[in-house]
C-alpha positions as CSV (number, residue, x, y, z in Angstrom):
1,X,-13.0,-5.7,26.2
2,X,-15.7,-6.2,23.5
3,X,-17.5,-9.3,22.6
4,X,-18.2,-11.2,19.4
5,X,-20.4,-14.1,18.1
6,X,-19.0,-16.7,16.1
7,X,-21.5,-19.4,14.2
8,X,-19.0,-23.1,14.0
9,X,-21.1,-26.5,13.4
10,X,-21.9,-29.0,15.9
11,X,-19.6,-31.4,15.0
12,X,-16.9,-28.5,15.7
13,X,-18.2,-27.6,19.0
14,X,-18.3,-31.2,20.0
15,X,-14.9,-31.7,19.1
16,X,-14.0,-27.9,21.2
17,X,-16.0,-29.4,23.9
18,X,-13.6,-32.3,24.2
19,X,-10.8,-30.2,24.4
20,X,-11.6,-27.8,27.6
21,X,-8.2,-27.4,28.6
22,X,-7.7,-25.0,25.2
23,X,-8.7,-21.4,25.6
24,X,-10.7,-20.8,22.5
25,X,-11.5,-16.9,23.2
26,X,-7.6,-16.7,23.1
27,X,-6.9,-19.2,20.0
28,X,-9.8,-16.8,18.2
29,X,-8.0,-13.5,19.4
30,X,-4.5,-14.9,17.9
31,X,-6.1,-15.8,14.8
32,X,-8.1,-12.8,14.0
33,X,-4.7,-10.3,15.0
34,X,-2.6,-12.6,12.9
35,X,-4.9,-11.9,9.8
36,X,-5.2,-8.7,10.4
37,X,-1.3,-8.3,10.5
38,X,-0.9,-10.2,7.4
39,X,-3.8,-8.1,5.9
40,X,-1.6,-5.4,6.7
41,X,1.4,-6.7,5.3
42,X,-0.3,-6.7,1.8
43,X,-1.8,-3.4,2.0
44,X,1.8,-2.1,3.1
45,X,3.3,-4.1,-0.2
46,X,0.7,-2.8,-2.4
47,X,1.4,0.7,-1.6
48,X,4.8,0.2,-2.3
49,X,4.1,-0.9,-5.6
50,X,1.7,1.9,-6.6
51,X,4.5,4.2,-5.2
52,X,6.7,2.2,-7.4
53,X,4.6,2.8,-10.5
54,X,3.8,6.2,-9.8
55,X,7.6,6.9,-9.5
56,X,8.6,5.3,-12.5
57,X,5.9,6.9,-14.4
58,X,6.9,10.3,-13.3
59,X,11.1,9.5,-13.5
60,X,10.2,8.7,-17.3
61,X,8.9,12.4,-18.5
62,X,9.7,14.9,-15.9
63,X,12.9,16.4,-13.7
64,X,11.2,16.5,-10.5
65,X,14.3,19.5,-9.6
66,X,13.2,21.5,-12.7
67,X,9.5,21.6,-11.6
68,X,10.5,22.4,-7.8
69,X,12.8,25.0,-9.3
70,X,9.9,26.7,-11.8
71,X,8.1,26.7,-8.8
72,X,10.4,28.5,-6.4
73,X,11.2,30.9,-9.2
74,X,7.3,31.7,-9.3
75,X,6.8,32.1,-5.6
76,X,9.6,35.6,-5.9
């Protein structure tokens, strides 16, 4: 397992001090693997929306099965 560094002030650390029965290297592991799930959850959603865009844009002017099919027809 790897180690980090985390800089809190005094008055925080007094307060952590005071409350030894928490384990804080577990409360920081939660939080950080929370964030990064909900970081991606949005990365996730914004793909979808490109996709979205992206789809739309091409639905509007082509026929994806004529392009497939003009391919094909060139490959023989």
């Amino acid at each position: 397992m790897s180690s980090i560094s985390v800089r809190i002030d005094s008055k925080l650390k007094k307060l952590m001090e005071s409350n030894k029965h928490i384990n804080w290297s577990e409360i920081v592991r939660q939080a950080i693997a929370k964030t990064l799930q909900n970081e991606q959850k949005k990365n996730v959603a914004r793909a979808v929306l490109i996709n979205e865009k992206i789809r739309k844009k091409a639905s509007d002017h082509y026929d994806s099965t004529e392009i497939i099919r003009k391919f094909r027809n060139e490959r023989h």
